[in-house]
Structure formats: C-alpha cells, structure tokens
ZAFITOR-131014 format. One record per atom (N, C-alpha, C, CB): residue number from 1; y, z, x. Coordinates in Angstrom, 1 decimal. Glycine has a CB too. Example, Ala and Ser with C-alpha at 12.3 -4.5 7.8 and 13.67 -1.06 7.14 Angstrom:
BEGIN
(1, (-5.7, 7.8, 13.2))
(1, (-4.5, 7.8, 12.3))
(1, (-3.3, 7.8, 13.2))
(1, (-4.5, 9.0, 11.3))
(2, (-2.2, 7.1, 12.8))
(2, (-1.1, 7.1, 13.7))
(2, (0.0, 7.9, 12.9))
(2, (-0.6, 5.7, 14.1))
***
This chain:
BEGIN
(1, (-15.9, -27.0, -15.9))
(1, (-15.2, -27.8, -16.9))
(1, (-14.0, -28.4, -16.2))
(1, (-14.8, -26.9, -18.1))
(2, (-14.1, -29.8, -16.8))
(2, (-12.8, -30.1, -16.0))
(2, (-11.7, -30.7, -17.3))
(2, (-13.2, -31.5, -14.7))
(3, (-10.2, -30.9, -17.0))
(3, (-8.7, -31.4, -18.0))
(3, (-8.4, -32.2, -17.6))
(3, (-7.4, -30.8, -18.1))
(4, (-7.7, -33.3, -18.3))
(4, (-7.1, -34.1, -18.1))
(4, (-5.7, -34.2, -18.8))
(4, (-7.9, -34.9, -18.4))
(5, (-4.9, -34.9, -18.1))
(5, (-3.3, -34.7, -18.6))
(5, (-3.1, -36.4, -18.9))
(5, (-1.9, -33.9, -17.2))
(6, (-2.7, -36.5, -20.2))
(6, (-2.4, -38.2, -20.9))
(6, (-0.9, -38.1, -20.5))
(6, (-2.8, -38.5, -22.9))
(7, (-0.1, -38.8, -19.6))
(7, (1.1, -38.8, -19.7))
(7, (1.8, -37.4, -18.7))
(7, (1.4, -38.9, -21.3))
(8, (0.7, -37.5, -18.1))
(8, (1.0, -36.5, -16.9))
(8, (2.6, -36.6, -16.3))
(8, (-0.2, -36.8, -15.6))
(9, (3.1, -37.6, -16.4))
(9, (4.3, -37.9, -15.3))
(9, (5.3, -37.6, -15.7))
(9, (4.6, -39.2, -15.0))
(10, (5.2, -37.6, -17.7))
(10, (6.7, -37.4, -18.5))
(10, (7.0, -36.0, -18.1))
(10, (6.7, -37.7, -20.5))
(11, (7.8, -35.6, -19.0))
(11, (8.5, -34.0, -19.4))
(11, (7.5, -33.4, -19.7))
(11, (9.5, -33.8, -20.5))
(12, (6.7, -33.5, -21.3))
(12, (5.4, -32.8, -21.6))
(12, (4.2, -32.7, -20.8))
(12, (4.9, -33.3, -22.6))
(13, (3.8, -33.5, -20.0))
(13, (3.2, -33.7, -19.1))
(13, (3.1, -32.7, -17.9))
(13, (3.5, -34.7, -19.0))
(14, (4.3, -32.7, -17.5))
(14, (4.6, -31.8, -16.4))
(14, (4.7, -30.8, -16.7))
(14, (5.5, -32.0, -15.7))
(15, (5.4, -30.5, -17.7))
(15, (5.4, -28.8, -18.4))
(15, (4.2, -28.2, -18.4))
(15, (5.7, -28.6, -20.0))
(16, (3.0, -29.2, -19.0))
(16, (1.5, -29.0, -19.3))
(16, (0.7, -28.8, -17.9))
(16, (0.9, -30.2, -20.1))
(17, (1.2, -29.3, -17.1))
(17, (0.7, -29.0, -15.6))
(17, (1.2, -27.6, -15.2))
(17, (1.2, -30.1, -14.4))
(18, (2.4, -27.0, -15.4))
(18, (2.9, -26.3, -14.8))
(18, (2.2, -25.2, -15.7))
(18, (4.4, -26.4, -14.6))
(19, (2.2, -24.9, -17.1))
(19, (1.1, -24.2, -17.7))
(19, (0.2, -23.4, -17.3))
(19, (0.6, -25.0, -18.2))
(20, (-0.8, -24.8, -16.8))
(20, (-2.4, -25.1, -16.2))
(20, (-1.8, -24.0, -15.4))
(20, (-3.2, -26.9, -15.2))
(21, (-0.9, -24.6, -14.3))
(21, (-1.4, -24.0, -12.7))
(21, (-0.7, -22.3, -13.2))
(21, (-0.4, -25.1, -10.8))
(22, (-0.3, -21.8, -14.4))
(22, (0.0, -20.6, -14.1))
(22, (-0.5, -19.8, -15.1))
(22, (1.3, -20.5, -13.8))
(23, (-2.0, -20.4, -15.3))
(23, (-2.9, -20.2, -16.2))
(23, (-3.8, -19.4, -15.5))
(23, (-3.4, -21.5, -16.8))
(24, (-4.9, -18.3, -16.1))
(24, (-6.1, -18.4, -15.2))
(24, (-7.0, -18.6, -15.9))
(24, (-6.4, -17.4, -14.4))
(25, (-6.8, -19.6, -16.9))
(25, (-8.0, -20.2, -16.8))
(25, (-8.7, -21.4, -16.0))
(25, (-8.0, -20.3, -17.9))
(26, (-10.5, -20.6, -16.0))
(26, (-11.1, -21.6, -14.9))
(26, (-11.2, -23.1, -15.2))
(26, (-12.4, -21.2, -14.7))
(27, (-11.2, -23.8, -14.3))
(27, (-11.7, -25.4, -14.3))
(27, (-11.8, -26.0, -12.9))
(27, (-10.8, -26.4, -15.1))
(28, (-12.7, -27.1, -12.5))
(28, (-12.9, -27.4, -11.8))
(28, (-11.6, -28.7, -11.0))
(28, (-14.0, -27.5, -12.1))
(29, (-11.8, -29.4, -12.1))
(29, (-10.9, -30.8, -11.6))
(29, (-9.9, -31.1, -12.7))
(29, (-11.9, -32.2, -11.3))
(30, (-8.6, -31.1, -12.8))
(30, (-7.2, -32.0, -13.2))
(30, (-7.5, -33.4, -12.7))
(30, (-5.7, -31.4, -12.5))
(31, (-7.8, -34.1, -13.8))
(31, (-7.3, -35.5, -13.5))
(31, (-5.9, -35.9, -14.8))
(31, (-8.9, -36.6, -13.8))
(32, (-4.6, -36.5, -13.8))
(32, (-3.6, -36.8, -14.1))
(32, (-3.7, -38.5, -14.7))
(32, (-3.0, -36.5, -12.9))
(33, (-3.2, -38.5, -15.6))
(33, (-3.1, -39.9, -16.3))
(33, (-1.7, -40.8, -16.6))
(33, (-3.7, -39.6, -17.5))
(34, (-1.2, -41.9, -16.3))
(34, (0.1, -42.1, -17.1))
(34, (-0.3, -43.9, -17.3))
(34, (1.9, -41.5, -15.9))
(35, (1.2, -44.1, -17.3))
(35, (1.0, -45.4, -17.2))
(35, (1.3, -46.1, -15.9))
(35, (1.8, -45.9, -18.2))
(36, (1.0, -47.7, -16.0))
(36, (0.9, -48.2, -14.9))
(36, (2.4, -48.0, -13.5))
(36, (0.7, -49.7, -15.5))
(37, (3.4, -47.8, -14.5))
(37, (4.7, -47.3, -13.5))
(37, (4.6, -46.2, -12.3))
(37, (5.7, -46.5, -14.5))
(38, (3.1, -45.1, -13.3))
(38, (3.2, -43.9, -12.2))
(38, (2.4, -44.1, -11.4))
(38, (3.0, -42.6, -12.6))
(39, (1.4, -45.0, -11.4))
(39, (-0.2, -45.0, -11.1))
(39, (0.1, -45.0, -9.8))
(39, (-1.2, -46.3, -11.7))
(40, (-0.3, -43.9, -9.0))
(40, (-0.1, -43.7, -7.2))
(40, (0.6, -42.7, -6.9))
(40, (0.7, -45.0, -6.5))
(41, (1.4, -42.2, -7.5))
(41, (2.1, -41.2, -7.4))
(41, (1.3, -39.9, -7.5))
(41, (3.1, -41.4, -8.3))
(42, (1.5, -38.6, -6.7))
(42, (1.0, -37.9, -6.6))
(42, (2.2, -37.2, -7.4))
(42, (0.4, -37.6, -5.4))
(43, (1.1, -35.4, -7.7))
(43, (2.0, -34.5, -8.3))
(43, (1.1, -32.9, -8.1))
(43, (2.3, -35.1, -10.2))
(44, (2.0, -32.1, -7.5))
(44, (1.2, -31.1, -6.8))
(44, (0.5, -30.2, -8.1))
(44, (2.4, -30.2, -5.6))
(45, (-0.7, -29.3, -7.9))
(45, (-1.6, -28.6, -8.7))
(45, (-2.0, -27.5, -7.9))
(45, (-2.7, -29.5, -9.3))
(46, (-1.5, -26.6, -8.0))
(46, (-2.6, -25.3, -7.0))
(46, (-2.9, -25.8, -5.5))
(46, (-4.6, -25.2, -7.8))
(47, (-1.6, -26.2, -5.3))
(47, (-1.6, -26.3, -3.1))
(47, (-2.2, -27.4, -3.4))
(47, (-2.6, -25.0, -1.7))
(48, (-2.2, -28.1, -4.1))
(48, (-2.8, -29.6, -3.6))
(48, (-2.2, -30.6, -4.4))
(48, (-4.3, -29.8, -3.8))
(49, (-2.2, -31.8, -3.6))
(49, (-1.5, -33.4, -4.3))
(49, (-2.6, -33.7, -5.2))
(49, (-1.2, -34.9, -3.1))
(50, (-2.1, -34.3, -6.4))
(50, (-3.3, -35.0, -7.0))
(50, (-2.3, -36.6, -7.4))
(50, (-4.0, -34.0, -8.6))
(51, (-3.7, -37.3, -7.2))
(51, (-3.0, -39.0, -7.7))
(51, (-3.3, -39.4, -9.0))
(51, (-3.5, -40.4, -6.8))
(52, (-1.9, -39.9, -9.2))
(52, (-1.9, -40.3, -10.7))
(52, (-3.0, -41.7, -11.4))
(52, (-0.3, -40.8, -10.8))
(53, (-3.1, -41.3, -12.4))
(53, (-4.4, -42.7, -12.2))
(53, (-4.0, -43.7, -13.5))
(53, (-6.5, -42.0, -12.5))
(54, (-4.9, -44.7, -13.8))
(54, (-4.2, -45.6, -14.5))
(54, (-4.7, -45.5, -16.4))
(54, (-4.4, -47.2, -13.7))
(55, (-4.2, -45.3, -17.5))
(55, (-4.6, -45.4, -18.3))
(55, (-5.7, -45.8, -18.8))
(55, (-3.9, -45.6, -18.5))
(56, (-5.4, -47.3, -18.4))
(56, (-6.2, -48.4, -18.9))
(56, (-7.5, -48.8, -18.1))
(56, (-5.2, -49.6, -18.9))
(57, (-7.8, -48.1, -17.0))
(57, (-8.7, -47.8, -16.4))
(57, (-9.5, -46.3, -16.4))
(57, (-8.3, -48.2, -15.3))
(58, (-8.5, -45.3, -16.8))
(58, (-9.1, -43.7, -17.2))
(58, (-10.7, -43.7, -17.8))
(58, (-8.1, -43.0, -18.7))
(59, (-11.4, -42.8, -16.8))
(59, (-13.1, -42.7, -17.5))
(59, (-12.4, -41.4, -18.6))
(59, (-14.8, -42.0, -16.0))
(60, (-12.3, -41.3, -19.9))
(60, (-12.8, -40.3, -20.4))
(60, (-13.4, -39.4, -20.4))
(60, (-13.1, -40.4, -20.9))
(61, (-14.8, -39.9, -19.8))
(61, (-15.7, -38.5, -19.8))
(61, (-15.7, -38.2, -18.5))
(61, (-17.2, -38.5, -20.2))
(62, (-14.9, -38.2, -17.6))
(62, (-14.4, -37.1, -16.6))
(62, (-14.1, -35.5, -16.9))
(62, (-13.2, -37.6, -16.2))
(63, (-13.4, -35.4, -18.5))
(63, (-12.8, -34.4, -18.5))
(63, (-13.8, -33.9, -19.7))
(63, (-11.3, -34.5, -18.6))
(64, (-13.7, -32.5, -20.0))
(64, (-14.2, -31.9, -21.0))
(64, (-12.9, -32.0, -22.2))
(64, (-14.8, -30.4, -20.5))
(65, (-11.6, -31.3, -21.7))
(65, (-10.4, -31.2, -22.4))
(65, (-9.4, -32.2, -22.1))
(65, (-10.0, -30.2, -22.2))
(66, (-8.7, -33.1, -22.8))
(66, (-7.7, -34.5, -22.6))
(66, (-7.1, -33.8, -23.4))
(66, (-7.9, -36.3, -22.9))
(67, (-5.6, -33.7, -22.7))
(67, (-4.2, -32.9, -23.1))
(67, (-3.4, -34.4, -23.3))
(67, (-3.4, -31.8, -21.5))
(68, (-2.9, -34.8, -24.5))
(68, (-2.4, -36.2, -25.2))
(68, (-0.6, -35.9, -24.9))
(68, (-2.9, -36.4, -27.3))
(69, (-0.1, -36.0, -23.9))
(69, (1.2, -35.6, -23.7))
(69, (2.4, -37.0, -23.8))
(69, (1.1, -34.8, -22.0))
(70, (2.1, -38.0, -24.1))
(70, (2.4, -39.3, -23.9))
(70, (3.2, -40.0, -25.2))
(70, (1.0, -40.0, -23.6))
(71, (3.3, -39.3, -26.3))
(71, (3.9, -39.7, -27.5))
(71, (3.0, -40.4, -28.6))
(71, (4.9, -40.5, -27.3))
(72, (3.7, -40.7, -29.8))
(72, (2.5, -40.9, -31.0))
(72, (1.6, -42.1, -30.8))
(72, (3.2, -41.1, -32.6))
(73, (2.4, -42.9, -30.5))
(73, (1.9, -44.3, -29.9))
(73, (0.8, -44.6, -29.2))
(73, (2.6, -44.7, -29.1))
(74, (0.9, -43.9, -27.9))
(74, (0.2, -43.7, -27.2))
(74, (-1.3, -43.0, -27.9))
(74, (1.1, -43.0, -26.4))
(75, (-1.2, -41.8, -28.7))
(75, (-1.8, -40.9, -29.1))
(75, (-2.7, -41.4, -30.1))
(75, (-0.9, -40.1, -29.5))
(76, (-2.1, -42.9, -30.9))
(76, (-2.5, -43.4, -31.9))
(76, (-3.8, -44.7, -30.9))
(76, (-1.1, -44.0, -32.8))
(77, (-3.3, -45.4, -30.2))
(77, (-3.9, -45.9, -29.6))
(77, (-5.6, -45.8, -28.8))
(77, (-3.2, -45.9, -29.3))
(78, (-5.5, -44.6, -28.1))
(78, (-6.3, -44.1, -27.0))
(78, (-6.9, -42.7, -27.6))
(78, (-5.4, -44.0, -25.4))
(79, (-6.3, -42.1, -28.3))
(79, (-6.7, -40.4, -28.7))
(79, (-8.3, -40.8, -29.1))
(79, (-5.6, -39.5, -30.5))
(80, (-8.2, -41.9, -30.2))
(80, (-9.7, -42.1, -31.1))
(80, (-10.6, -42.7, -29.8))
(80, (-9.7, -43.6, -32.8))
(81, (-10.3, -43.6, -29.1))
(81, (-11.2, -43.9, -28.4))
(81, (-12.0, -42.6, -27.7))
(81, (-10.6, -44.8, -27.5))
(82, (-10.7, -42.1, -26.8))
(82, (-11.0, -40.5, -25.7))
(82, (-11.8, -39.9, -26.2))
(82, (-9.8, -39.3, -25.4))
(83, (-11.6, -39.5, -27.9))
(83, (-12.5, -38.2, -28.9))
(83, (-14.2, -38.7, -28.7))
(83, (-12.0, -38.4, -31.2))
(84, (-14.8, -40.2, -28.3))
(84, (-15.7, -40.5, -28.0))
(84, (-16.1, -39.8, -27.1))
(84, (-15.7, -41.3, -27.8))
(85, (-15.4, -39.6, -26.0))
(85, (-16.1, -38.5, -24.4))
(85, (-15.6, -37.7, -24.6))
(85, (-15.9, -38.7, -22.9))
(86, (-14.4, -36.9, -25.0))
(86, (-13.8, -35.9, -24.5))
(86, (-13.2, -34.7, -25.5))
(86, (-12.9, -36.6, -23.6))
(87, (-13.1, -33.9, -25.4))
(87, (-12.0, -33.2, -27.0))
(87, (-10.5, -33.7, -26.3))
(87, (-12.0, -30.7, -27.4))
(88, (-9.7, -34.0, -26.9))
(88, (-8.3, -34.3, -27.2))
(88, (-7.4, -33.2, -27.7))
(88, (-8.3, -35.3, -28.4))
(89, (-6.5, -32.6, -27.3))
(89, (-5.5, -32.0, -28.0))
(89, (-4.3, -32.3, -27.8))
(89, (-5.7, -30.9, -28.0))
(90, (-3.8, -33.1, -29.0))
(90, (-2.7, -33.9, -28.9))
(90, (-1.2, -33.5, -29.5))
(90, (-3.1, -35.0, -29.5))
(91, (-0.6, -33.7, -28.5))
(91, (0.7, -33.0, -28.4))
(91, (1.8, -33.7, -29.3))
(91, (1.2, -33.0, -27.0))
(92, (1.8, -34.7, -29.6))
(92, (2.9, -35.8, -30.0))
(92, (2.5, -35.3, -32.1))
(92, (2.3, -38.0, -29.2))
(93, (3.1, -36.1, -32.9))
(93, (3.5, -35.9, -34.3))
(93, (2.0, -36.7, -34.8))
(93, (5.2, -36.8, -34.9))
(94, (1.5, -37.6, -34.3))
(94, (0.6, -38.5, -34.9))
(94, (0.2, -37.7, -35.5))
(94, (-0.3, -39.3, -34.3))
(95, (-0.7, -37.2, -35.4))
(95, (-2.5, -36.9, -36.0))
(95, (-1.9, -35.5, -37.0))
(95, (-4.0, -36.2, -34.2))
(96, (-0.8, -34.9, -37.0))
(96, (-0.4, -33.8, -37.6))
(96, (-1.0, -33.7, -39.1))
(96, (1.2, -33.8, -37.5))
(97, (-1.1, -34.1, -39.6))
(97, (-0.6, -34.6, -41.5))
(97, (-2.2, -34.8, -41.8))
(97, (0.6, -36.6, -41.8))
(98, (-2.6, -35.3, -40.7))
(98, (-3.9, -36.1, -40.6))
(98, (-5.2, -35.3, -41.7))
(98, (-4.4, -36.0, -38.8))
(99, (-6.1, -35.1, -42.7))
(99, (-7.0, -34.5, -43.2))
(99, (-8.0, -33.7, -42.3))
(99, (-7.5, -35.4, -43.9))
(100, (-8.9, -35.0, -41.8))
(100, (-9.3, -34.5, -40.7))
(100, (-9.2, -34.0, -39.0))
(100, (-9.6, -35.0, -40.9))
(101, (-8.4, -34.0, -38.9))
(101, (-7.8, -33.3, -37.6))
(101, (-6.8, -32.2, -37.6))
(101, (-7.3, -34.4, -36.8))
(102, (-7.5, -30.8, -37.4))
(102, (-6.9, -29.9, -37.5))
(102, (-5.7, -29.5, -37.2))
(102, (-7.5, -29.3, -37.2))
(103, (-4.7, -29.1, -37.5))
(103, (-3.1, -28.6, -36.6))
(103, (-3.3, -27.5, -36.7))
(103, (-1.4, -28.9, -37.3))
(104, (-3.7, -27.0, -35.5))
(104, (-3.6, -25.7, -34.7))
(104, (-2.3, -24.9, -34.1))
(104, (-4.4, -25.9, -33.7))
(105, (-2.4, -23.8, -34.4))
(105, (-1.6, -22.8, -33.8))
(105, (-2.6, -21.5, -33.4))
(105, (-0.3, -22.4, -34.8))
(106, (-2.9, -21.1, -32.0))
(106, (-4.0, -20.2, -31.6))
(106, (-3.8, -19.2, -32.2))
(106, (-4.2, -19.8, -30.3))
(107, (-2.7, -18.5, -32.3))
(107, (-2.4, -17.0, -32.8))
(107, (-2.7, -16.9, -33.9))
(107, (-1.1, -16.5, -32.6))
(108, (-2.6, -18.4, -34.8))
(108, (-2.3, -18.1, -36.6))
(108, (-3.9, -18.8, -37.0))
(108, (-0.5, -19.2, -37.7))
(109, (-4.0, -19.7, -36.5))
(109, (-5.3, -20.3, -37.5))
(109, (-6.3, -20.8, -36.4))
(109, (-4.7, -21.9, -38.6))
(110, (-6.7, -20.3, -35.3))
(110, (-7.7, -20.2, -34.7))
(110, (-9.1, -20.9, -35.0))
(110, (-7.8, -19.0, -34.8))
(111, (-9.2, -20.2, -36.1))
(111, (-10.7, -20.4, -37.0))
(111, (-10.6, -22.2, -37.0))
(111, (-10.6, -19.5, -39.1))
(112, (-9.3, -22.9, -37.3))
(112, (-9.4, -24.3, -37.7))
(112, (-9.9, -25.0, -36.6))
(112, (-8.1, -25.0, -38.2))
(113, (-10.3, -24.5, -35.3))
(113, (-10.7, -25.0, -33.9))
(113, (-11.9, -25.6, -33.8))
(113, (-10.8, -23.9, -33.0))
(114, (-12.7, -24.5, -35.5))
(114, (-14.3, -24.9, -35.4))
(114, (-14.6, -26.1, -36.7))
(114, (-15.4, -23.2, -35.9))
(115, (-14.1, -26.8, -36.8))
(115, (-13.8, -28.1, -37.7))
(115, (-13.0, -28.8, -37.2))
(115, (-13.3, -28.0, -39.0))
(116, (-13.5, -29.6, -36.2))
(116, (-12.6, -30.9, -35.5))
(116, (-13.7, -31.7, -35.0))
(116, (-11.4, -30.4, -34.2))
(117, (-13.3, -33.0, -35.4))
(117, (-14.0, -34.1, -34.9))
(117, (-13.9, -34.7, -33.0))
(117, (-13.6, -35.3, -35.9))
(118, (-13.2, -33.7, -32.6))
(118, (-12.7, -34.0, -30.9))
(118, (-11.2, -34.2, -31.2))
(118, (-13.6, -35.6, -30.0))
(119, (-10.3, -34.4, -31.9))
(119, (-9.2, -34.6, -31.9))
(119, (-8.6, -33.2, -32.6))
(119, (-9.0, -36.0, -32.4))
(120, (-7.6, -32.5, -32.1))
(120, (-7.0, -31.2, -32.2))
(120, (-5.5, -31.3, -32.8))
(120, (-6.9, -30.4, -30.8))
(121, (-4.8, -31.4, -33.4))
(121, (-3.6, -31.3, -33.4))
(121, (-2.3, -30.3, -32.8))
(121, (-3.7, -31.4, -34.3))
(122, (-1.1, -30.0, -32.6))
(122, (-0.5, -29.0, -32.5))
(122, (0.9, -29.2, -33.0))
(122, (-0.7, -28.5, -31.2))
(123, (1.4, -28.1, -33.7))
(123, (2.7, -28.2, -34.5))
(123, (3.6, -29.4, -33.3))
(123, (3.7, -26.4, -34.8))
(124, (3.8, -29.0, -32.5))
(124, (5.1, -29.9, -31.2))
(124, (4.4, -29.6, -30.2))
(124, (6.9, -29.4, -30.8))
(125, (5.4, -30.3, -29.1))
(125, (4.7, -30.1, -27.7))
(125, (5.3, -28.7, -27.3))
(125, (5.2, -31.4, -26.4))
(126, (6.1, -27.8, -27.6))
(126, (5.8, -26.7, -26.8))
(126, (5.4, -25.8, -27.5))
(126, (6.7, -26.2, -26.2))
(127, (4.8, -25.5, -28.5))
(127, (3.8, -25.1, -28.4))
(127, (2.2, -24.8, -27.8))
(127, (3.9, -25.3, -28.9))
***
C-alpha cells in the first residue's frame, strides 16, 4: 500500500509526515505533493530524501491513501477528483458538514469508516 501527502510542505503536512515516519504502520511508497513553489524540494522520510512533486501533474492512483493537508480550497478543488483513484482523508473544514462524507474520529465513531464514498473527513488537522 502506498500514502500520499496533499500539501506535504505546509505545517499540516509536515506534522503528517512526521506522524507516518513514527508510525508502524506498513507501506511501501510516500509520495509528497504541494504546490508549484515546492515542486523539487526534497523532505526526509525514514533515512531517505523524497522529492516534492507537482499538484497539477499528481497521478492519483499512485497512492491507496491521499492525506488532504493543503486547506479547504485546495480540498474543494482536487479531493473529488483524487476520490476517483484514491481514498482521501481530508484534513482542512471543507467536507466536515458534508451528508455524505463521513467526519471521523477513530476512537469514537470508527464504524462511520464503512460508509464513505473515498472522501473521509476529520474534526481538524490535529487530530
């Protein structure tokens, strides 16, 4: 299985990496996402550089899981497309309110994980 980070470069982004790497859960490949500002920039993952890549060129279905770290905007834009290849779980306010797209918290409502159209919600980003 492989993650992807939307907005890998910001604050949420990097938090969400630092997470990953002190996670054990398994996966194969982190692919890092931002916008065109970061695109080239590396950012270290488990003893290794990884390069930032460009939004607007991102394959989707690279990843199994796309982490939406990038704000509502962002979230609003590209989340519906991504939910085509990939599950989404999006960090920003958008999709919160939303009918269909669950707002998850693991500890409390779990169960809402199994009714999502690829797009996830979560109360805030640190959570």
């Amino acid at each position: 299985m492989n993650f992807a980070i939307i907005g890998a470069s910001g604050n949420v982004g990097r938090k969400t990496i630092e997470i990953l790497e002190n996670s054990k859960i398994p996966f194969k490949e982190l692919y890092l996402v931002s916008s065109e500002k970061s695109v080239g920039n590396k950012l270290k993952f488990r003893g290794k550089e990884i390069m930032i890549e460009s939004l607007v060129n991102y394959d989707f279905s690279k990843a199994k899981i796309t982490f939406f770290a990038a704000g509502s905007q962002i979230a609003k834009e590209w989340a519906p497309k991504a939910a085509k290849k990939t599950i989404v779980i999006d960090n920003s306010s958008y999709f919160r309110m939303q009918k269909d797209v669950p707002l998850v918290v693991p500890e409390v409502n779990a169960g809402a994980l199994d009714k999502h159209n690829n797009i996830i919600s979560n109360p805030n980003c640190s959570t």
